[in-house]
Steps between C-alpha positions, in 0.01 A plus 500: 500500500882531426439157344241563309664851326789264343277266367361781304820667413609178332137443346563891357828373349394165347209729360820741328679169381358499123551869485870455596536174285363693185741758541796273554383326157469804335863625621669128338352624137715632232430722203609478179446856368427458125530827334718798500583866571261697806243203504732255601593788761246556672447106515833497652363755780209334563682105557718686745248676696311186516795291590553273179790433307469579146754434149443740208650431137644715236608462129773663348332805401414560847813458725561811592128555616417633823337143597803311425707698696258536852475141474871437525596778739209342752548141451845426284578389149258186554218743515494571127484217247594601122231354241459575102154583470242609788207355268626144556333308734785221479722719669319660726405126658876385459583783739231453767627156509852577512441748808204297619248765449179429666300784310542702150363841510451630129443880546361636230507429111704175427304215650296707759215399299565151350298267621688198350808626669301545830345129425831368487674628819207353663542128315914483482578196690656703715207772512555894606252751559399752245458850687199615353101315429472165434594397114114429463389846580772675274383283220162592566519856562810560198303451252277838460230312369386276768594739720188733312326173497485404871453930584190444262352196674552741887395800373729706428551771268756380173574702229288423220629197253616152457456267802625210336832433301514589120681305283324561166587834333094463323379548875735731622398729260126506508527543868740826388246604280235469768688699746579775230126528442373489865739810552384646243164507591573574881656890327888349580756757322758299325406165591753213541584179584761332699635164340684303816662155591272392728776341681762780582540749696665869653401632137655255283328368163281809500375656180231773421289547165354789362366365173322154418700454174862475711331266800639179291851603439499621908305141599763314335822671629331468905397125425867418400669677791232319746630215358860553509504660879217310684443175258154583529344690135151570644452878473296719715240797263367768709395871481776755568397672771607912485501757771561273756721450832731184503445408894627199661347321823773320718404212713642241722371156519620224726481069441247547803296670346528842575457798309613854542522785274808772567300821271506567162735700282444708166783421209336694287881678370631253249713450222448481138491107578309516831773475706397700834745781557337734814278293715302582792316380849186524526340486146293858572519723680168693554648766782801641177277408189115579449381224293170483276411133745485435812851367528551340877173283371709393225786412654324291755304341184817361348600399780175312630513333133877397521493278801157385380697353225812409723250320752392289160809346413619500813821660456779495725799752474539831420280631162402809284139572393572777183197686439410790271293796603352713242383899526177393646612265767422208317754159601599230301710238565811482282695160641713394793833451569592158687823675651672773690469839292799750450293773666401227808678751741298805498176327618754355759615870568134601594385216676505435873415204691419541891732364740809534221749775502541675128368410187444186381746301269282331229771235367584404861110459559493282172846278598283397821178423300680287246695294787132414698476769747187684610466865436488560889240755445194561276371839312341712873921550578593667133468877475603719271695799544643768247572477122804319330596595204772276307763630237665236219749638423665350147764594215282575231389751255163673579486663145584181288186331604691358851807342270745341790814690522858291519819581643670546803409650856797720640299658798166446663438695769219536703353646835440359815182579662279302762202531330689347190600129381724437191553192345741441252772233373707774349823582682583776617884506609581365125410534132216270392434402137169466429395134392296509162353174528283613762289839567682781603305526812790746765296545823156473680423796721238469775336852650315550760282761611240550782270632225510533106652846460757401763625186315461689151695765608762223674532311147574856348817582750617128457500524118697871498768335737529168309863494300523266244843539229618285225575445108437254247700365260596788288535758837132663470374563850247303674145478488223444719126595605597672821344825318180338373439339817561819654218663283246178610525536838230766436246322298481233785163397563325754279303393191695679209 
């Protein structure tokens, strides 16, 4: 019998052997971080809690950045590499090779979503892996149009439109004309249009028309900058949608196969340019907000219909399914977003997976995907517990239509709570000046709650006790949004 029990204890170990070896793999990779500021932070965090060495890089503009310097203090000078531009993909390569990077993670912005940049870290002669999908399925899925196109063919709701790139300006605007009328007749109050690149992306190359006899000045201008940006004209007509919620699905996808959705979150608080500025997990809330639909049947419909679509192209890292909502509980898909999101964290914050201690770390979860790993559990061990609320906090000018604010940072202050996470590249034992070649984005504040009015109420106290001081140029004081977001907070969730 004694016999026959180590037999199986080394059969039970041989069994464990490409477990251990795929964590010993995993553990040789190295990440080259490429992008700035609290992205590039929390990157940092999630390489070391996972066990992988990591390089960031910096230009000029940014060498005093928060990044810069938690890279050095943890790992030395050779930690940091100086480049000129982040938007050249030259550099970014010479650097991997230099350090003998095994991986690039993008972030967000920059190449996050550049499929030709993801298609050549795969085809170098001395290949690295792209953390994020497959360069196939961010081609596919960035361009807005077959993205509708494919949704179409499974199903599922788009917003009414093009499905099919527009290059003439003849077509584009008898579909325009078509759309004008159709709302017309439906009883539509100021009916619009949205003119968009069908290849970009976080609410870039956006335009909205009110009148027919403007649409080809507005066509023009869009089909230019798709050019210029993406290298891609095609342009993307569709209705603009009004009285809506701007709610986001987050899933997880693995290269085996596996698909599983962390909740969805309502971004409905944006700027004058749609970028998101109070964001919360999960997308409604029934129990704080009596809606005119059934709402958890909503949520569980964009859901269903996201990793419908996910399942399709078989994606494989982390994603975004944006939807919009309107008054009547109506969903539509808007487009995805092949890469990690800003506002990734509070779904993390709210999620729970059985057998782990805390919350989950969503970039972490996406590092492992990209490198081949399993997701060691499926969609039965995630809950969902609480609401998560997050704050962006940025130097700007609420009053002059969101205009970015320069100067520099003397003090930034803020609280320490446990129910709080704050992100942020700008020092705080040292002035900071401001970089204007990039947006004036100071902090990311995470809040949680065990219910809405808990984390509403938490966001509120963090905002009074935030301390932000600085001038400009010519000694006027500093501004930022910390009062407007202070006035959102309330409007969370709530059609308005």
């Amino acid at each position: 019998m004694a016999k026959c029990r180590q037999v199986s204890k080394y059969t039970l170990a041989l069994k464990k052997l490409p477990l251990l070896f795929e964590r010993f793999v995993v553990k040789r990779d190295k990440i080259i971080i490429a992008n700035r500021g609290e992205i590039a932070i929390r990157i940092m965090r999630a390489c070391r809690q996972l066990g992988l060495d990591y390089v960031v890089v910096y230009t000029e503009e940014d060498r005093h950045s928060g990044h810069v310097r938690a890279a050095t203090m943890e790992k030395g000078k050779g930690a940091a590499f100086k480049i000129a531009n982040y938007k050249d993909p030259n550099e970014i390569f010479a650097v991997a090779d230099h350090c003998g990077a095994t991986a690039v993670h993008p972030g967000y912005g920059f190449f996050s979503e550049d499929f030709r940049f993801a298609r050549r870290a795969a085809a170098r002669n001395r290949p690295i892996t792209f953390i994020g999908p497959r360069w196939e399925v961010i081609r596919d899925l960035g361009s807005k149009i077959n993205t509708k196109r494919v949704a179409k063919a499974l199903n599922i709701p788009v917003i009414p439109g093009s499905d099919e790139p527009i290059y003439s300006e003849l077509e584009a605007e008898s579909l325009a004309e078509e759309l004008f009328q159709k709302q017309r007749e439906e009883g539509v109050k100021g009916p619009s249009i949205l003119v968009k690149a069908s290849a970009g992306g976080g609410g870039m190359g956006i335009e909205e028309v009110t009148h027919l006899d403007v649409f080809r000045q507005v066509y023009r201008r869009i089909q230019n900058y798709a050019k210029r940006q993406f290298g891609d004209e095609g342009v993307l007509i569709e209705q603009c949608m009004k009285d809506y919620h701007h709610l986001e699905v987050q899933l997880l996808c693995s290269r085996h196969k596996e698909v599983v959705h962390f909740g969805t979150r309502n971004c409905t608080i944006q700027s004058t340019g749609r970028q998101k500025r109070v964001e919360v997990a999960p997308g409604f809330d029934p129990d704080h907000v009596a809606y005119p639909f059934d709402a958890e049947k909503v949520l569980k419909q964009i859901v269903a219909y996201s990793i419908r679509l996910a399942k399709e192209v078989e994606y494989d890292n982390v994603g975004t399914w944006e939807w919009i909502v309107t008054r009547d509980g109506r969903p539509y898909l808007l487009e995805v977003n092949t890469r990690i999101q800003v506002e990734n964290e509070i779904s993390a914050c709210i999620s729970r997976i059985s057998r782990q201690k805390g919350p989950v770390n969503l970039i972490k979860e996406q590092i492992r995907t990209a490198l081949g790993e399993k997701l060691r559990y499926s969609q039965k061990h995630v809950s969902f517990e609480g609401t998560s609320i997050e704050l962006r906090i940025v130097a700007e000018d609420v009053k002059r239509g969101f205009a970015p604010w320069c100067g520099t940072i003397t003090r930034f202050e803020f609280p320490q709570e446990p129910w709080l996470r704050v992100y942020s590249h700008v020092p705080q034992d040292e002035p900071y000046e401001i970089p204007t070649e990039y947006d004036p984005n100071l902090a990311l504040a995470i809040v949680w709650g065990k219910d809405t009015e808990e984390a509403k109420a938490r966001a509120k106290e963090f905002l009074l006790n935030v301390n932000i001081a600085g001038e400009d140029s010519l000694g006027r004081p500093i501004v930022t949004n910390l009062q407007y977001l202070y006035r959102k907070v309330d409007d969370i969730l709530r059609f308005v």
